[in-house]
C-alpha positions as CSV (number, residue, x, y, z in Angstrom):
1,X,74.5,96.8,89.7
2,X,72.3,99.8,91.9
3,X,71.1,98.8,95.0
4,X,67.3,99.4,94.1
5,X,66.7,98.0,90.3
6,X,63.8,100.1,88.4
7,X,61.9,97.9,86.1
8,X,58.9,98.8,84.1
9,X,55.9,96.8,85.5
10,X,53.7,98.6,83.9
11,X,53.1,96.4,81.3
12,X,52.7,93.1,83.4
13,X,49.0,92.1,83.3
14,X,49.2,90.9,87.5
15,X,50.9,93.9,88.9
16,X,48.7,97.1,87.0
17,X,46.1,97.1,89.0
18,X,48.1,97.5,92.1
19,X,50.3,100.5,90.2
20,X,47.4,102.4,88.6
21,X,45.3,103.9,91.2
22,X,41.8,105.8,90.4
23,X,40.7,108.9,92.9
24,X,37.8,107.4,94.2
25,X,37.0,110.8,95.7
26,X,36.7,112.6,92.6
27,X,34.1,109.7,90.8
28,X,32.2,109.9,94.2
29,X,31.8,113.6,95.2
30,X,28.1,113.0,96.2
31,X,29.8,111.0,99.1
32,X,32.2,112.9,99.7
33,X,30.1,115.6,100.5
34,X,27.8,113.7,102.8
35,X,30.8,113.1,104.5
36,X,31.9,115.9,105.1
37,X,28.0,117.4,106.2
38,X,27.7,114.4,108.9
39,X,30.9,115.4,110.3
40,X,30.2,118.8,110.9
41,X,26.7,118.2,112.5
42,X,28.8,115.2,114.4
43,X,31.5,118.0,115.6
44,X,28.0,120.4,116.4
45,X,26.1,118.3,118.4
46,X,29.0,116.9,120.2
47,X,30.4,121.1,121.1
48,X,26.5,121.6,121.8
49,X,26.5,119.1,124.4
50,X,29.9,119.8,126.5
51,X,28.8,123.7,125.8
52,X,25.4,122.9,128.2
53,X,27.7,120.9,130.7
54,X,30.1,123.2,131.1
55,X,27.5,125.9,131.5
56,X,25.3,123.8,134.1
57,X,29.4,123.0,136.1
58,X,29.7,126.9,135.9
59,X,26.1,127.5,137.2
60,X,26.2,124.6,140.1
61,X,29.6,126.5,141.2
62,X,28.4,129.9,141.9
63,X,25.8,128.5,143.2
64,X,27.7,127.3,145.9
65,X,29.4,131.3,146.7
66,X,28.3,132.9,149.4
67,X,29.3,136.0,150.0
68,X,30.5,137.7,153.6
């Protein structure tokens, strides 16, 4: 007898739904998309924002310089 028994469950009316899986991306691209757009003005706003506070750190630091 193998260790790992293969039966065809294909068939059983309680166990197909968990064995046949749809691609919900592809019957939803529209969403898909809009994902993907919010995520790249997400990733732009949030490199925007530590772009201006690391120019103002760089700024406040040579302000501090003197020169002798």
């Amino acid at each position: 007898m193998p260790a790992i028994n293969f039966i065809d469950r294909s068939h059983s009316p309680h166990i197909s739904p968990l064995v046949k899986r749809s691609n919900w991306a592809s019957k939803n691209p529209g969403v898909i998309l809009v994902f993907c757009i919010v995520f790249i003005v997400g990733v732009g706003v949030i490199s925007l924002f530590l772009y201006r506070r690391w120019m103002k750190r760089k700024a406040e630091k040579e302000s501090y310089e003197t020169t002798e």
